[in-house]
Structures are given as structure tokens and as C-alpha cells.
RONUMAR-426825 format. One record per atom (N, C-alpha, C): residue number from 1; chain; x, y, z. Coordinates in steps of 0.001 Angstrom, whole numbers, plus 500000, padded with zeros to 6 digits. Each point is the difference from the previous one (the first is absolute). Layout:
REC num chaine      X      Y      Z
REC NUM      A      X      Y      Z
...
! end
This chain:
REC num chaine      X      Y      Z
REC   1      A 430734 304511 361617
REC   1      A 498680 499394 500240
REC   1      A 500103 498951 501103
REC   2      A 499178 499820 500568
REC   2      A 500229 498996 501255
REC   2      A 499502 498913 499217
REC   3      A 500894 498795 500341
REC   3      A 500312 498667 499706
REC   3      A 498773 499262 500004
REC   4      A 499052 500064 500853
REC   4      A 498873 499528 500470
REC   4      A 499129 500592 498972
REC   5      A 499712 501044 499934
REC   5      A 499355 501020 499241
REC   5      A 499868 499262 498189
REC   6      A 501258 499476 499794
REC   6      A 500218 500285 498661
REC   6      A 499857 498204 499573
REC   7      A 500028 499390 501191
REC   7      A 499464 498478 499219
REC   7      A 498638 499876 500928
REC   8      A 499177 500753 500323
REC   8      A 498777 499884 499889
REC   8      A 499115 500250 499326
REC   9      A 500299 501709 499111
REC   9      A 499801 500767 498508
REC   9      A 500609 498498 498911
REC  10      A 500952 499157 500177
REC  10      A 499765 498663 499130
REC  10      A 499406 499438 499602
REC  11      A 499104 499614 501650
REC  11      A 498979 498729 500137
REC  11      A 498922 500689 499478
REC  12      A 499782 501373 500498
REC  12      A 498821 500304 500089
REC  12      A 499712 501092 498679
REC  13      A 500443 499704 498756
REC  13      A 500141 501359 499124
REC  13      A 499538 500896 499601
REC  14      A 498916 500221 500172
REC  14      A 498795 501143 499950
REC  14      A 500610 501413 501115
REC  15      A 500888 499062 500466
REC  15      A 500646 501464 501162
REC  15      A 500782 500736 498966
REC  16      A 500495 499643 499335
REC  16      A 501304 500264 498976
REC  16      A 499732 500539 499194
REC  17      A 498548 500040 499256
REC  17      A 499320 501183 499274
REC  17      A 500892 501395 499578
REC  18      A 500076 500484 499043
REC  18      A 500575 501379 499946
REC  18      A 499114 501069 501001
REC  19      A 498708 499684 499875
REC  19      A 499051 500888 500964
REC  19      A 499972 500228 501566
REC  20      A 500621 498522 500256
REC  20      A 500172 499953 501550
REC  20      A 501357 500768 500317
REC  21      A 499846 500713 500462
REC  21      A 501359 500624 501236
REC  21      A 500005 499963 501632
REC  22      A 501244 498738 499981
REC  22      A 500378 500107 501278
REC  22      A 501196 500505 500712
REC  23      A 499546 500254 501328
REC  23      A 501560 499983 500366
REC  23      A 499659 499427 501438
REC  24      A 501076 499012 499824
REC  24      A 499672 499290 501364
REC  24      A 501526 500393 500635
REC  25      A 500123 499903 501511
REC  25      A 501202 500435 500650
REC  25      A 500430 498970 500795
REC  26      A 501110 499440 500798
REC  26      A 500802 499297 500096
REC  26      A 499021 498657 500967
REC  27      A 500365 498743 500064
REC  27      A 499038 499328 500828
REC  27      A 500671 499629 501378
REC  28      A 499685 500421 501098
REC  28      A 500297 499750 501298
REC  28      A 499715 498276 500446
REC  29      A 501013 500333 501237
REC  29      A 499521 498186 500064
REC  29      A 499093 499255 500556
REC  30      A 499812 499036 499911
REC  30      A 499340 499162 501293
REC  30      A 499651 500588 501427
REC  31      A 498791 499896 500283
REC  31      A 499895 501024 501380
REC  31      A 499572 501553 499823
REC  32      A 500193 500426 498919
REC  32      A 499448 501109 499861
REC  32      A 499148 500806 499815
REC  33      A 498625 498849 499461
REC  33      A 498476 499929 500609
REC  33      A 499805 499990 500917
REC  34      A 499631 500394 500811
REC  34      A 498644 499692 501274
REC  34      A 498703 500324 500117
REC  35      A 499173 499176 500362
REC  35      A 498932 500407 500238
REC  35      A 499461 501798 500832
REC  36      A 498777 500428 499777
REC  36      A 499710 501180 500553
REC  36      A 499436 499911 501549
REC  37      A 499766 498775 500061
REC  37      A 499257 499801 501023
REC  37      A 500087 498755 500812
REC  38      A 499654 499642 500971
REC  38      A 500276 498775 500350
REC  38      A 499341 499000 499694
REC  39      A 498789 500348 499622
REC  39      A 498601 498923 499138
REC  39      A 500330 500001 499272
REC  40      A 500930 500146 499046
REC  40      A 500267 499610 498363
REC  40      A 500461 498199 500119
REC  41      A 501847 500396 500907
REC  41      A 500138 498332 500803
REC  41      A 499526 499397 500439
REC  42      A 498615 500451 500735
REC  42      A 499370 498796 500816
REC  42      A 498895 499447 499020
REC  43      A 499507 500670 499471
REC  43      A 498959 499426 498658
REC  43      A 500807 499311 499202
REC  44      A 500949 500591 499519
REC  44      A 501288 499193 498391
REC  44      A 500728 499526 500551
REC  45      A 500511 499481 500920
REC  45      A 501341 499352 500190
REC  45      A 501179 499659 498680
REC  46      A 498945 498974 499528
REC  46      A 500692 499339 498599
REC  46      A 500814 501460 499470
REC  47      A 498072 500742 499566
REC  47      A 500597 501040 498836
REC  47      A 500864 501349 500393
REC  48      A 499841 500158 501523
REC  48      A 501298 500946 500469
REC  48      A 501447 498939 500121
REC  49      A 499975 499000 499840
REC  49      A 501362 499336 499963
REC  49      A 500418 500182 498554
REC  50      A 499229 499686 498888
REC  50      A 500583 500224 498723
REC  50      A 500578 501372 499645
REC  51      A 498958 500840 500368
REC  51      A 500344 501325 499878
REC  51      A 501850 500313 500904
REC  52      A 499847 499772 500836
REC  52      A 501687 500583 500904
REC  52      A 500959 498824 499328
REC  53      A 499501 499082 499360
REC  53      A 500803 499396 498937
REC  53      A 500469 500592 498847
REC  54      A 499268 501240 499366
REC  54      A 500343 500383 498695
REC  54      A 501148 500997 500291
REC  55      A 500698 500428 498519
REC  55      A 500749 501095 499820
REC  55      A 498743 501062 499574
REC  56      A 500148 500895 500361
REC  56      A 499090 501465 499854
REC  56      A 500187 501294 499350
REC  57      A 499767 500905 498777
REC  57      A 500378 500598 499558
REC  57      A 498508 501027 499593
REC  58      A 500349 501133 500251
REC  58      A 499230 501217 499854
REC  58      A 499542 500217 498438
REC  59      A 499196 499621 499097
REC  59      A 500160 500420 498361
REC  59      A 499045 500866 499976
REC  60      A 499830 501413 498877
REC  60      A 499009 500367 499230
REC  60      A 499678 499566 498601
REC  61      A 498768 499894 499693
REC  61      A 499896 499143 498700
REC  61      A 498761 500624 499535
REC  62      A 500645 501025 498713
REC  62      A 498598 500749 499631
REC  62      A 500045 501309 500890
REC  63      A 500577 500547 500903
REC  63      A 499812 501086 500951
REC  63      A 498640 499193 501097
REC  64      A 500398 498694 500272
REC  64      A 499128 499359 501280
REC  64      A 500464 499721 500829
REC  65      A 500497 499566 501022
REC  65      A 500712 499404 501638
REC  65      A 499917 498772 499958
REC  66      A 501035 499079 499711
REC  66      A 499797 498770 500749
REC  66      A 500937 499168 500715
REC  67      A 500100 498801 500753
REC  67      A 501236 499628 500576
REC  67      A 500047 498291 499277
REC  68      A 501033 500192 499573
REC  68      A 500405 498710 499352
REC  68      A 500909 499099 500904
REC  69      A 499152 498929 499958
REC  69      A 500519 498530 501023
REC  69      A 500461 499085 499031
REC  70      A 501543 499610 500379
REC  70      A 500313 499080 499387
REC  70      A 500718 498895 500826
REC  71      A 499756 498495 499476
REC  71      A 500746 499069 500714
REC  71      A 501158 499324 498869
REC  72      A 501212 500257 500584
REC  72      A 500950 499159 498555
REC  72      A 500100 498804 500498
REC  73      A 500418 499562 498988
REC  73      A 500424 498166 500165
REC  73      A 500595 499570 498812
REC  74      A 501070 499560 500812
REC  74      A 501244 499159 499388
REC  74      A 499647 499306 497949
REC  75      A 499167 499106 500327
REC  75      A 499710 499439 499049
REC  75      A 499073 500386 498959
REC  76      A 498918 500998 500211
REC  76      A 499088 500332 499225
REC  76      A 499474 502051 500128
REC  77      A 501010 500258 500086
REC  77      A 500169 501317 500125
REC  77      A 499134 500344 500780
REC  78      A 499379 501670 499872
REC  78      A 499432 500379 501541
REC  78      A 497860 499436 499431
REC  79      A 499779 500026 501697
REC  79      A 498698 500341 499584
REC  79      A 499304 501410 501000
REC  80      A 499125 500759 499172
REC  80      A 499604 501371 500368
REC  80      A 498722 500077 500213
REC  81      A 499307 501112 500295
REC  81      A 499226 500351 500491
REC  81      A 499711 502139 499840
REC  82      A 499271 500500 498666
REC  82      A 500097 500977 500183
REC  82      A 498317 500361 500853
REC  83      A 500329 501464 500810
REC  83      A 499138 500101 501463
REC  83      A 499609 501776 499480
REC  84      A 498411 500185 500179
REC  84      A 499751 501171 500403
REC  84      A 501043 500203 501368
REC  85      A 499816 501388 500289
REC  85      A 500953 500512 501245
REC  85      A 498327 499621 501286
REC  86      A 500281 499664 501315
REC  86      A 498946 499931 501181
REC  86      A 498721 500717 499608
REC  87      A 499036 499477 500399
REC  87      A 498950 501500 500548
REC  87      A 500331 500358 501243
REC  88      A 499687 501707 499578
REC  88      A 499968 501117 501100
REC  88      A 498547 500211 500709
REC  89      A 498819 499539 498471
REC  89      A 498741 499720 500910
REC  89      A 499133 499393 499487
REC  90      A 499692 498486 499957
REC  90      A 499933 498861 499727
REC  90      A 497776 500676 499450
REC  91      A 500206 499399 498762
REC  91      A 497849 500437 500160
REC  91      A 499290 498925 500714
REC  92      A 498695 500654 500102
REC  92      A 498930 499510 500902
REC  92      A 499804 498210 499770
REC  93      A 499461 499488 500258
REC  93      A 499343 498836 499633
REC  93      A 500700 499046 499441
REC  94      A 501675 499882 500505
REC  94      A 500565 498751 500059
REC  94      A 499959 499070 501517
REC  95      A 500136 498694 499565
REC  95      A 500453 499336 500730
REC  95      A 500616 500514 501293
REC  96      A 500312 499771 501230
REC  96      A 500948 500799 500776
REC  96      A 501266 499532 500197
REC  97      A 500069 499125 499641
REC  97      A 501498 498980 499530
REC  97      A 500517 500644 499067
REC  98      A 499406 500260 498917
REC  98      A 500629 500693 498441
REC  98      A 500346 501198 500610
REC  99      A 499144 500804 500691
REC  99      A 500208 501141 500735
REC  99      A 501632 500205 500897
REC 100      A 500204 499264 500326
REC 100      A 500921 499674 501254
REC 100      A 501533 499633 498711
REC 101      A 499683 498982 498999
REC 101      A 501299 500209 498829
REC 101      A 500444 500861 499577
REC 102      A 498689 501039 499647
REC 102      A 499900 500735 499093
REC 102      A 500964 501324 500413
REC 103      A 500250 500201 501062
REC 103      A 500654 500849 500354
REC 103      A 501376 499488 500585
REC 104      A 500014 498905 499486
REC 104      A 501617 499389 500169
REC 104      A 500945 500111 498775
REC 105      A 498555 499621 499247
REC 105      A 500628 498982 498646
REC 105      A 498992 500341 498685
REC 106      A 500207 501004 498898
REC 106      A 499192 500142 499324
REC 106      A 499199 498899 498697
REC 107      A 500686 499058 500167
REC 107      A 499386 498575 499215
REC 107      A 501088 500088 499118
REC 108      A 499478 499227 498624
REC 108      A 500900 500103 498992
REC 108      A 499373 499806 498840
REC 109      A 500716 500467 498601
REC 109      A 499231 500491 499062
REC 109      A 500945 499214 499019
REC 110      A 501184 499788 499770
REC 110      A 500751 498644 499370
REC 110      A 501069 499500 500603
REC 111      A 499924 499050 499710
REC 111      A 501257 498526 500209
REC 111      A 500517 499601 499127
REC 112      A 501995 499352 500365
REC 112      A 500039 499727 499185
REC 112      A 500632 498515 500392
REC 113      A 500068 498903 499598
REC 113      A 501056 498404 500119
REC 113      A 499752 499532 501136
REC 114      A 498135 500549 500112
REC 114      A 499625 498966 501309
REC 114      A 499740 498589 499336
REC 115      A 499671 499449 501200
REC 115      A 500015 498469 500174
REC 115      A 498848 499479 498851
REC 116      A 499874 499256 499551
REC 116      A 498620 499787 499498
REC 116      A 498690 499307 500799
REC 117      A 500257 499646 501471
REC 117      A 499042 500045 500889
REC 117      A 499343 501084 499910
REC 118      A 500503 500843 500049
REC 118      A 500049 501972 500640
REC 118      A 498060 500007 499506
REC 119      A 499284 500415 500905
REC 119      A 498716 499933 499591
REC 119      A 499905 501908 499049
REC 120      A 501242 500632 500570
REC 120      A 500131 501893 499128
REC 120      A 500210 499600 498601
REC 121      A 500686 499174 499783
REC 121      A 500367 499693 498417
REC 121      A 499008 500855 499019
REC 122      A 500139 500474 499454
REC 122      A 499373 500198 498871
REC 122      A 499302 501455 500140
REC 123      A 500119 500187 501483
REC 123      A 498635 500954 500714
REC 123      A 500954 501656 499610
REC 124      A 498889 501088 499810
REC 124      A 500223 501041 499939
REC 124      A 499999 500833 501177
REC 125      A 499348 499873 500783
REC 125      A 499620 500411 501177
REC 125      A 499921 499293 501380
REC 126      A 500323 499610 500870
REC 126      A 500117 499034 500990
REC 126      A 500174 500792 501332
REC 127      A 499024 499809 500757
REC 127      A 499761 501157 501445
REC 127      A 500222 501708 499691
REC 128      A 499818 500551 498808
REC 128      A 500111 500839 500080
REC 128      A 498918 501104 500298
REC 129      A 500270 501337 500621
REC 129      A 498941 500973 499997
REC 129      A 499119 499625 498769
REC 130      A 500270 500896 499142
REC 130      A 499570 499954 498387
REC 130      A 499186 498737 499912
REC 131      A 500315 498836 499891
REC 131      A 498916 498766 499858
REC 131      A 498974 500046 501072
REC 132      A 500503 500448 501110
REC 132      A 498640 499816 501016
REC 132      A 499090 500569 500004
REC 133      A 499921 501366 498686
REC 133      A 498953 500546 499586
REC 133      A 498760 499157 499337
REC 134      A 500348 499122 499477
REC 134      A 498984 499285 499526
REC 134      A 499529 498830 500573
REC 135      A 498665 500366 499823
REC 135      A 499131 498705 501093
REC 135      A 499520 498816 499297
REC 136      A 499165 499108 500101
REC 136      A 499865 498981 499310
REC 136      A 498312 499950 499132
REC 137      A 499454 501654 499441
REC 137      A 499502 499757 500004
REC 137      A 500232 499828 497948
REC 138      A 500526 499862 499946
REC 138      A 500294 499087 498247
REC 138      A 499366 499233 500134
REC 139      A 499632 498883 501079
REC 139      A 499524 498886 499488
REC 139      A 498579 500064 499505
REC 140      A 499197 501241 499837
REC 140      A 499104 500128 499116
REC 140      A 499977 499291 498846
REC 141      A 501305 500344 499801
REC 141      A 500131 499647 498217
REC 141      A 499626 499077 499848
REC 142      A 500620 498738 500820
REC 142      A 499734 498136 499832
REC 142      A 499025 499563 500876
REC 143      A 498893 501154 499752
REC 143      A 498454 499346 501192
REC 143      A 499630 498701 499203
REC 144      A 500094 500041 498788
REC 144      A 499153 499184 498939
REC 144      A 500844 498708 500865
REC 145      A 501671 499256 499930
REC 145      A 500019 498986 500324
REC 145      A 499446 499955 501539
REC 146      A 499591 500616 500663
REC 146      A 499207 499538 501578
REC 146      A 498331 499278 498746
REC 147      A 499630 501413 499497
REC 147      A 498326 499423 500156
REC 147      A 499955 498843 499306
REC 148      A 501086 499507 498708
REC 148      A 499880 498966 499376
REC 148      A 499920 498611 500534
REC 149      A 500959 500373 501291
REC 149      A 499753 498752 501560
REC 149      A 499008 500098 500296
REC 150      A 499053 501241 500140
REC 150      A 498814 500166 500939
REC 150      A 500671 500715 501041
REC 151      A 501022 500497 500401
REC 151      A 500685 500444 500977
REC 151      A 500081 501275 500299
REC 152      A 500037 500767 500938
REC 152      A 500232 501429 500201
REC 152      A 501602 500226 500451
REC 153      A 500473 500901 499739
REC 153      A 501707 500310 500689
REC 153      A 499431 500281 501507
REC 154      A 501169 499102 500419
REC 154      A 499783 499764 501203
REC 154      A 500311 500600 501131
REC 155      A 500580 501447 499967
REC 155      A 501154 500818 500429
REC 155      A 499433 501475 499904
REC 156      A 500098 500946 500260
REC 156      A 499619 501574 499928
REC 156      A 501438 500638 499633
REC 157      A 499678 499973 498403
REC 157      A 501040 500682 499324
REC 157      A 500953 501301 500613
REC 158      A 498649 500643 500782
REC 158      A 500717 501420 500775
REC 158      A 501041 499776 500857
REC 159      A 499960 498742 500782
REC 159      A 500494 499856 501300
REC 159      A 501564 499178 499483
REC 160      A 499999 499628 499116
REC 160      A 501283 500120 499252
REC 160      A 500972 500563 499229
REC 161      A 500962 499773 500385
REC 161      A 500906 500967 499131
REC 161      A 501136 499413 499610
REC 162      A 501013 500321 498265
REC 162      A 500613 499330 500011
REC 162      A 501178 500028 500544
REC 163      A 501049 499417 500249
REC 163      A 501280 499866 500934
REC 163      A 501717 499566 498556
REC 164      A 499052 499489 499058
REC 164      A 500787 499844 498827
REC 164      A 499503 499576 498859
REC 165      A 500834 500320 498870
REC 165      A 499460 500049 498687
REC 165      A 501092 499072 499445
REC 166      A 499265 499130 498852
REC 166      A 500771 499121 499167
REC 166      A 499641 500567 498298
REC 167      A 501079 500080 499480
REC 167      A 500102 500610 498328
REC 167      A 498501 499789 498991
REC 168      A 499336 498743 500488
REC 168      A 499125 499566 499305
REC 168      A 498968 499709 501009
REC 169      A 499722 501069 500639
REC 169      A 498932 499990 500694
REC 169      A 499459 499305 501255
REC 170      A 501162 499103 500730
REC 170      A 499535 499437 501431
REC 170      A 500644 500773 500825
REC 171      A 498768 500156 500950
REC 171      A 500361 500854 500705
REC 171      A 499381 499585 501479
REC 172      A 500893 500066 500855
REC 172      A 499909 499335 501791
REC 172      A 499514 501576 500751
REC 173      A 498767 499208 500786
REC 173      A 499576 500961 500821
REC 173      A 499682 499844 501173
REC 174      A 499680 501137 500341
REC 174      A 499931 499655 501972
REC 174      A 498778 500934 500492
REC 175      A 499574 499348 501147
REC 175      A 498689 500566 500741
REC 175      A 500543 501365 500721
REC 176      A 499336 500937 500085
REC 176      A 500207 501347 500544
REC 176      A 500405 499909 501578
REC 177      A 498612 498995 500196
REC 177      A 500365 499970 501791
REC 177      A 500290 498860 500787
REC 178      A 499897 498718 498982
REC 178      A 500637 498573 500325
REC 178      A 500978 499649 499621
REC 179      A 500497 500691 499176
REC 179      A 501474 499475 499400
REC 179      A 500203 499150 498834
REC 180      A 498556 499082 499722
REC 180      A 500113 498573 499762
REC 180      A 500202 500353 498670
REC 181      A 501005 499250 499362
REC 181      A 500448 500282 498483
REC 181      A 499315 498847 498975
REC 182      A 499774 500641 498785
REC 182      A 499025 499092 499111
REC 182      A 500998 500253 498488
REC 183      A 499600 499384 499165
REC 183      A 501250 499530 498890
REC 183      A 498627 500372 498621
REC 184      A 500223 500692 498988
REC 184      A 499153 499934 498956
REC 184      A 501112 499759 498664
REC 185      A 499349 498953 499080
REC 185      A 500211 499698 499053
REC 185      A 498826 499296 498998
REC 186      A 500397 500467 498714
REC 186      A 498953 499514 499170
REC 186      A 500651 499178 498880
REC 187      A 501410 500203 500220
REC 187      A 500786 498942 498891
REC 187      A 501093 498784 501437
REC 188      A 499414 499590 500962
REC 188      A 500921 499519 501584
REC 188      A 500474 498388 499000
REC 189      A 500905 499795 500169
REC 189      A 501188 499052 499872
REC 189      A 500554 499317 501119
REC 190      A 499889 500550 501073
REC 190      A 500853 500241 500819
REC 190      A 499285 498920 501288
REC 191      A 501273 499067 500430
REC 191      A 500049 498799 500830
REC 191      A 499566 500282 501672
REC 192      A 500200 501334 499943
REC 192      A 499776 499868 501840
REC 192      A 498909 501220 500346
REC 193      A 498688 499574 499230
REC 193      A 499249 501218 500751
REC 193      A 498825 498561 499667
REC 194      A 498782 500850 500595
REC 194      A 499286 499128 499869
REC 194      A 498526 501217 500000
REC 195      A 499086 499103 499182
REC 195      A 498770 501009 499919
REC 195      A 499085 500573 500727
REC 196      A 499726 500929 500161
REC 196      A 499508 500681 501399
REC 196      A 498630 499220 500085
REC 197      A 499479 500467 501467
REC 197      A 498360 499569 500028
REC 197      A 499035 500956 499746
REC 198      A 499228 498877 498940
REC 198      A 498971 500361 499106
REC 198      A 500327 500724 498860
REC 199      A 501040 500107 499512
REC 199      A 500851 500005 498477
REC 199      A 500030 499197 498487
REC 200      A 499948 500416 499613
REC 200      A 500053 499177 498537
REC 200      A 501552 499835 500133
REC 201      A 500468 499718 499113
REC 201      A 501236 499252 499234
REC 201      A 500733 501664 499610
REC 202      A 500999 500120 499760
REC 202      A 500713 501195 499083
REC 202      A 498991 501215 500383
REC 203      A 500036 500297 501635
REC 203      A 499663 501290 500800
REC 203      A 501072 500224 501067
REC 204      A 498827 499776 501086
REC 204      A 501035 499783 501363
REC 204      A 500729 498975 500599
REC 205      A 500925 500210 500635
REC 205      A 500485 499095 500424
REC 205      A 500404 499992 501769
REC 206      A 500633 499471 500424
REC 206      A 500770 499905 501407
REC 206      A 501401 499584 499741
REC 207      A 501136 500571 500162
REC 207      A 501454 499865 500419
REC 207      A 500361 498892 500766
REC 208      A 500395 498525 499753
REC 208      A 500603 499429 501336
REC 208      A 500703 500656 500372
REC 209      A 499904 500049 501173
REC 209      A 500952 500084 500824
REC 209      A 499981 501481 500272
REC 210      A 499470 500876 499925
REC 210      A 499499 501413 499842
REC 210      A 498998 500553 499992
REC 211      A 498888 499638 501490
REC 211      A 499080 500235 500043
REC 211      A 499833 501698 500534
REC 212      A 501108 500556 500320
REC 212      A 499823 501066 500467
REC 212      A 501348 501104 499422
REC 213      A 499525 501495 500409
REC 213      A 501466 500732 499394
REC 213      A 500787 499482 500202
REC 214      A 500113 499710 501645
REC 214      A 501425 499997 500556
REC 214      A 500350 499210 499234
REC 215      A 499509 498328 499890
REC 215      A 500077 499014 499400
REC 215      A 500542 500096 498632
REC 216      A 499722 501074 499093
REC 216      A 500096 499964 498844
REC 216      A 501585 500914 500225
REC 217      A 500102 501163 500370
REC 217      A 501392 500613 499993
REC 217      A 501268 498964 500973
REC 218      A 499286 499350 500603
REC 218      A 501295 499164 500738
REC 218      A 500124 498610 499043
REC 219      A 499068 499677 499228
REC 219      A 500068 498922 498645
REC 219      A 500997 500759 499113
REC 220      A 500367 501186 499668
REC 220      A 500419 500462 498747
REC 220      A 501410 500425 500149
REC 221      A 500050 500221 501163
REC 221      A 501428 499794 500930
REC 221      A 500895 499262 500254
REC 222      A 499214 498568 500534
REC 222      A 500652 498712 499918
REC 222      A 500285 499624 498276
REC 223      A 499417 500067 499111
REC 223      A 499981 499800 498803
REC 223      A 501142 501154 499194
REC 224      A 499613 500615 500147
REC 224      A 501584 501003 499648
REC 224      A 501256 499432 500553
REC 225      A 500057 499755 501020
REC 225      A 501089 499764 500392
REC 225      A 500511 498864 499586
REC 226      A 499138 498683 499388
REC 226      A 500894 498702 499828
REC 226      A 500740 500390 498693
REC 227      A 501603 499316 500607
REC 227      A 501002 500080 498918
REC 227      A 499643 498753 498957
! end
């Protein structure tokens, strides 16, 4: 079993299931990512630097494709990253940034002994195809806290889509043709966002420091990476 493989099925134990079958194959080194294109680096810098940072390994899991990124370290064993395999042909009505990853880098679907900055923590889905199917128009559900303000949602549910999913329902999204990323939560805790305009409390929000994709995948990059 590859070394990497088998203390990430640790962290992460739901891999370890009798139901799950993997087989992952040996992990190559550092450098053995590259981007598909030359706009992947010039948009990500950060997040094409993390990436030619990892060890890389080919797994099937379930009879699915994916490439497993791992970073070891000395003191606190590795941290990973399991990855759909690229798109071959990215769907309609993303972002053109997501567009331009998407065929680098298929997102990621779990982690394991990231940082606790890491804004993926917890998340099921994070830039992936599969999540970008869904748009923002859920927020039907919580019209009642807008009208209870007197407020209307302030945003055209269509023209969003999400970019990642959190276990309990927050979920970060982005404009189709601006990029501009918006934060939803209805249980928010959380120290560095701030409430969108014309929002109630426990809806939308804004990301410091992440007003845009790029913004948000080169945030999650730098944040992965601190030891």
C-alpha cells in the first residue's frame, strides 16, 4: 500500500470502509504536476506552486480516477488532497477562471491534516466539476429571513454557482461572468467574512480578503501551505 495512501485512510476513515476499494499506485515526486496550460500559472501562481510541491499518485476508489496529492512533514505526518482526474470538457456557464483550472486541476473532494486556517476544512467538494452544478438558487428556502428585514436577496440566484461545499451546509459561490465570490451561511461563526449588502445576519456574506475566484483559490493555497 503506498505510505501516503494508508495514513490518510487514518485521518480520514470513511475511506477505510469495507465498501470502499482502492488501489492507489506509487506517488511520484515533486515536479510531477504541471499545469495544462499556461493560464493555469498565470491566474494561480500560489496554487500552481503548491501543486509542483506535492508528491502525486494515480488512485482508483470505487472503480473512479483520481490523483492523490500529498505533502509530508517531518513533525505532523503528511497532509493530502484527494482530486477528481482534469476536465476533458469543462460545462457551460462557469466562471472562465474555474474554466481555465478546471482542466488543470480537478478540485478536491477530501483532505486530510490541513491547517486549521484551511478555509476546505470540513468541505466535501471544493472547485470541483460536480459542485459547480449547483447554482444558488436554494436560497429560496431562507426568503422568509430577507422579508422578515423587509429585504429582498440581493443577488440572481441563477448567475451563481457553487465553487464549494461545507458538511453542514455553507457553501461559497461565484458569479458566472464576474467571478465575484459570495459566502452563505445560516449557522456563520466565523471571524473574517463580513455581511453582504442588503443581507440579514446568518445569509450572505463577503470573504476578506477574497473578493474574487482568483482571490479565493490563491487564499486557499497560501493557507494550505502554512506549516
Amino acid at each position: 500500500m503506498n505510505p501516503y495512501w494508508k495514513q490518510f485512510i487514518e485521518e480520514v476513515t470513511w475511506y477505510a470502509e469495507p465498501h470502499k476499494t482502492a488501489v492507489v499506485g506509487p506517488s511520484e515526486l515533486p515536479g510531477s504536476w504541471a499545469p495544462k496550460s499556461a493560464d493555469f500559472a498565470r491566474l494561480f501562481p500560489e496554487f500552481s506552486r503548491v501543486l509542483q510541491t506535492a508528491y502525486v499518485a494515480g488512485a482508483v476508489v470505487c472503480d473512479r480516477p483520481y490523483q492523490f496529492f500529498t505533502w509530508p512533514s517531518d513533525g505532523s505526518g503528511c497532509r493530502s488532497w484527494l482530486s477528481p482526474l482534469p476536465s476533458f470538457a469543462t460545462p457551460s456557464g462557469l466562471f472562465r477562471d474555474h474554466e481555465v483550472l478546471l482542466g488543470s486541476f480537478g478540485g478536491i473532494i477530501e483532505s486530510s491534516n490541513g491547517p486549521d486556517v484551511w478555509w476546505g476544512a470540513g468541505h466535501n467538494d471544493v472547485l470541483t466539476e460536480q459542485e459547480a452544478q449547483r447554482d444558488a438558487t436554494f436560497l429560496s428556502y431562507c426568503a422568509w429571513a430577507f422579508e422578515r428585514e423587509a429585504l429582498t436577496i440581493p443577488i440572481n440566484p441563477e448567475q451563481f454557482y457553487s465553487i464549494a461545499a461545507e458538511a453542514s451546509f455553507e457553501i461559497t459561490l461565484c458569479h458566472r461572468t464576474t467571478g465575484e465570490v459570495i459566502f452563505f451561511s445560516n449557522d456563520c461563526v466565523r471571524d473574517d467574512v463580513e455581511v453582504y449588502p442588503g443581507c440579514p445576519e446568518l445569509t450572505l456574506y463577503r470573504l476578506n480578503g477574497a473578493p474574487t475566484f482568483r482571490d479565493y483559490v490563491e487564499t486557499i493555497a497560501r493557507q494550505w501551505a502554512v506549516v
